[in-house]
C-alpha angles and dihedrals in degrees: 000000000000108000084069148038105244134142096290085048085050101049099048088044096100086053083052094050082052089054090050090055091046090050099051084042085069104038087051087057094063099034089058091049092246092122125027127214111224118248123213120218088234118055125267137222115196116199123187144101148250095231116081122247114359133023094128103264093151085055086046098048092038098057097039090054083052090060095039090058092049090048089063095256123131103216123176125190142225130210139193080214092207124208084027122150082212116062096187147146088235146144109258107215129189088254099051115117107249089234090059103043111023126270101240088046089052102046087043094058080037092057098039112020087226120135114271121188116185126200139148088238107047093196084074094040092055100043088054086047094059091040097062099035110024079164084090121097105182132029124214115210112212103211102343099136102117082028085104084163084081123070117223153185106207131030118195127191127208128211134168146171090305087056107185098317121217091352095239122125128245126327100009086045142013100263119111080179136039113259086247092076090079086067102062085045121115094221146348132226119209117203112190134337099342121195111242114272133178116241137137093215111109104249129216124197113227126180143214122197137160125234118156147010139222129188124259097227096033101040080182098061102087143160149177115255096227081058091047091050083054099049090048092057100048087051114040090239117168113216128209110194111195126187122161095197134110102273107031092159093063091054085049093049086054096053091046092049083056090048108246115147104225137172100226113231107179113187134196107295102258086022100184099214089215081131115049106243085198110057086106097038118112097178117133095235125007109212116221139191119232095252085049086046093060096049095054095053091063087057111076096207090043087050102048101044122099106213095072115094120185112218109205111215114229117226115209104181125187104248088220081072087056092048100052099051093049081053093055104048095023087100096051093042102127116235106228117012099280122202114247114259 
């Protein structure tokens, strides 16, 4: 429905006209200076979208927080952690249980090692944040676009192959923010083929691919997909690939460009695996995301059974990207590690 602007969109536009009211309402209250955003003594970068569900922030602000580490910063990051039984603020830590602490927050801190602190209002996850690791000297902000409560540095923008749909806003179309909002970002990253848009904001291309697989209850057993296709046709195997995120068919589209022959399951985006979707399932090997992946593992019958296989997504991001973030928060970088206010 919402890649066009059929009957349904139609119908819901004067709700969305409502959101819209409501939205410059808001933006009016801090412009204004009726309401402050709060300013942390170490610079932000806010990553998120205007398109709702999946555009690949976590690949985004996984593999930023991997070059600014190699580029000798100390970033921590702060979640919404959505779909989480704890609303924080709290530390997010590698041996956390996914329905406690947010999929995306615990597969971030899984993937980098770098602190992670999750919390409905990101001002008090920050600030708790700072306060156990003032080591840190950025913080990176997972989907805080429309989050105007925190002051930042940076803004970027995702987009990918859904664009921004029919260009209408929530809940006649897919935009939690106007179109012009691309336009006040400090930079936009494109994933995938991305239909042509008007904005001022410098772009960067970044991609996700698949490449290989490792089994849930062996993490060591692992394989390239292009070995695993093979295998499949020698054999005769049937493939389920699952993923419970906002774009399942692109993970789909990637198996199948390897050559895997799947039947697609796509689940609820932050599907909670609490219930087993496969306890019907007779398929050889069941594929998995990684955000599927974390979730599993907290299930005993998911985590000991052979037939689920985790494929990792591979993040490939312009330097340029790098570059001009570094730009961006180089001037407010503290000197020595200070304490938060």
């Amino acid at each position: 429905m919402w890649q066009r602007r059929g009957v349904g969109a139609w119908l819901l536009a004067p709700l969305s006209l409502l959101f819209f009211a409501a939205y410059q309402f808001r933006r009016a209250l801090y412009a204004s200076g009726a309401l402050r955003p709060t300013r942390l003594d170490v610079p932000v970068v806010v990553i998120g979208n205007l398109y709702l569900g999946g555009t690949g922030k976590t690949p985004l602000t996984v593999e930023l927080v991997r070059a600014l580490i190699e580029r000798g910063w100390r970033p921590g990051i702060v979640s919404r952690g959505y779909g989480a039984l704890d609303a924080g603020p709290r530390l997010v830590v590698a041996a956390d249980a996914a329905r406690n602490v947010g999929d995306e927050p615990l597969l971030i801190v899984r993937a980098t090692s770098a602190p992670v602190a999750i919390g409905k209002r990101r001002v008090g996850a920050a600030q708790l944040l700072r306060r156990a690791h003032p080591e840190c000297d950025v913080i990176i902000a997972d989907d805080g676009l429309q989050h105007l409560q925190l002051a930042r540095d940076m803004e970027v923008a995702l987009l990918n192959e859904r664009g921004l749909g029919n260009g209408w806003l929530l809940p006649a179309g897919p935009l939690r923010e106007p179109r012009s909002r691309l336009d006040r970002v400090d930079a936009i990253a494109i994933n995938g083929e991305v239909p042509d848009i008007a904005a001022s904001a410098p772009r960067y291309r970044m991609r996700t691919h698949v490449a290989s697989a490792f089994a849930l209850h062996s993490p060591k057993l692992r394989i390239e997909l292009s070995s695993l296709a093979a295998e499949q046709r020698a054999h005769g195997w049937r493939f389920t690939a699952a993923a419970g995120i906002g774009a399942p068919e692109k993970f789909f589209a990637m198996l199948r460009g390897i050559g895997l022959q799947i039947d697609p399951l796509p689940l609820p985006d932050h599907f909670d695996y609490q219930t087993n979707p496969f306890a019907d399932c007779h398929a050889d090997r069941i594929l998995l995301t990684e955000k599927d992946a974390v979730k599993c593992a907290d299930n005993e019958a998911l985590a000991n059974d052979p037939r689920l296989w985790v494929v990792p997504l591979v993040t490939e991001v312009d330097p340029r990207l790098i570059d001009a973030v570094v730009a961006h928060i180089g001037s407010r970088r503290p000197a020595h590690g200070p304490s938060p206010a």
